[in-house]
C-alpha positions in Angstrom: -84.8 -55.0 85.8 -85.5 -58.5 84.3 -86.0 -61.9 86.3 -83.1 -62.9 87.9 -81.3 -59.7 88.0 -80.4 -57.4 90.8 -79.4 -53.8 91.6 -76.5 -53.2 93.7 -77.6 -50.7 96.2 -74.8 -49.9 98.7 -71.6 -51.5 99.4 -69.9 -52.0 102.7 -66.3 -53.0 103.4 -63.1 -52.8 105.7 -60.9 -51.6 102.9 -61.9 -49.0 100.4 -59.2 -49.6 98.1 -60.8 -52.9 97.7 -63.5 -50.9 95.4 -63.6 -48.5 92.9 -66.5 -45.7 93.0 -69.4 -46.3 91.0 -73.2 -46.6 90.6 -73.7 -47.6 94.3 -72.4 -45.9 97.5 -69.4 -47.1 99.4 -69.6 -46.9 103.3 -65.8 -47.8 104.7 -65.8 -48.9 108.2 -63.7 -49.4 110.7 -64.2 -52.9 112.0 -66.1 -56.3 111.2 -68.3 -55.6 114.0 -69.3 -52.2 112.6 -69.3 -53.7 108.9 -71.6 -56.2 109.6 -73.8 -53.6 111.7 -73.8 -50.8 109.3 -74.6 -53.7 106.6 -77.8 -55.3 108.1 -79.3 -51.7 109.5 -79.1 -50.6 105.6 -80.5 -54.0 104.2 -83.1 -53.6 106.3 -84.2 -49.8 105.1 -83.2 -50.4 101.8 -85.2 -53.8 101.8 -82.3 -54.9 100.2 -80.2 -58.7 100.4 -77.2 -58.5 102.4 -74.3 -60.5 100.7 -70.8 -61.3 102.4 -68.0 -61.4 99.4 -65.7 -63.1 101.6 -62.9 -60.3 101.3 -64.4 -57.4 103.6 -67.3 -56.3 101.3 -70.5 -56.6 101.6 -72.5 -55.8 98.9 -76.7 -54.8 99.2 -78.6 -56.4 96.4 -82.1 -55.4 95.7 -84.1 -57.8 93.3 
C-alpha cells in the first residue's frame, strides 16, 4: 500500500444488490440501526475507518 491509499476491508449495506462481490466481504442487514451497529463494532476490530456512501453502504477502509 502507498501513501494515501486504502484497503477496503468489509462493506455494510441495506441492499445487497447495491454491490457486486469482490475482494472485501459484504454483510446485508436488515435496518439502518443494525447497519450502522454492525458497521462501527467491525471498524473497531478491524481498526478500520468507517465511511457512510450516502446510499445504504458503508464501506471499512484500512490505511
Amino acid at each position: 500500500m502507498r501513501g494515501g491509499e486504502g484497503l477496503v476491508v468489509a462493506v455494510v449495506t441495506l441492499a445487497g444488490e447495491k454491490v457486486l462481490a469482490g475482494g472485501a466481504p459484504v454483510f446485508v442487514v436488515s435496518g439502518s440501526e443494525e447497519r450502522e451497529k454492525v458497521a462501527t463494532t467491525l471498524g473497531r476490530v478491524l481498526d478500520s475507518q468507517v465511511h457512510d456512501l450516502g446510499n445504504g453502504v458503508y464501506v471499512l477502509v484500512k490505511r
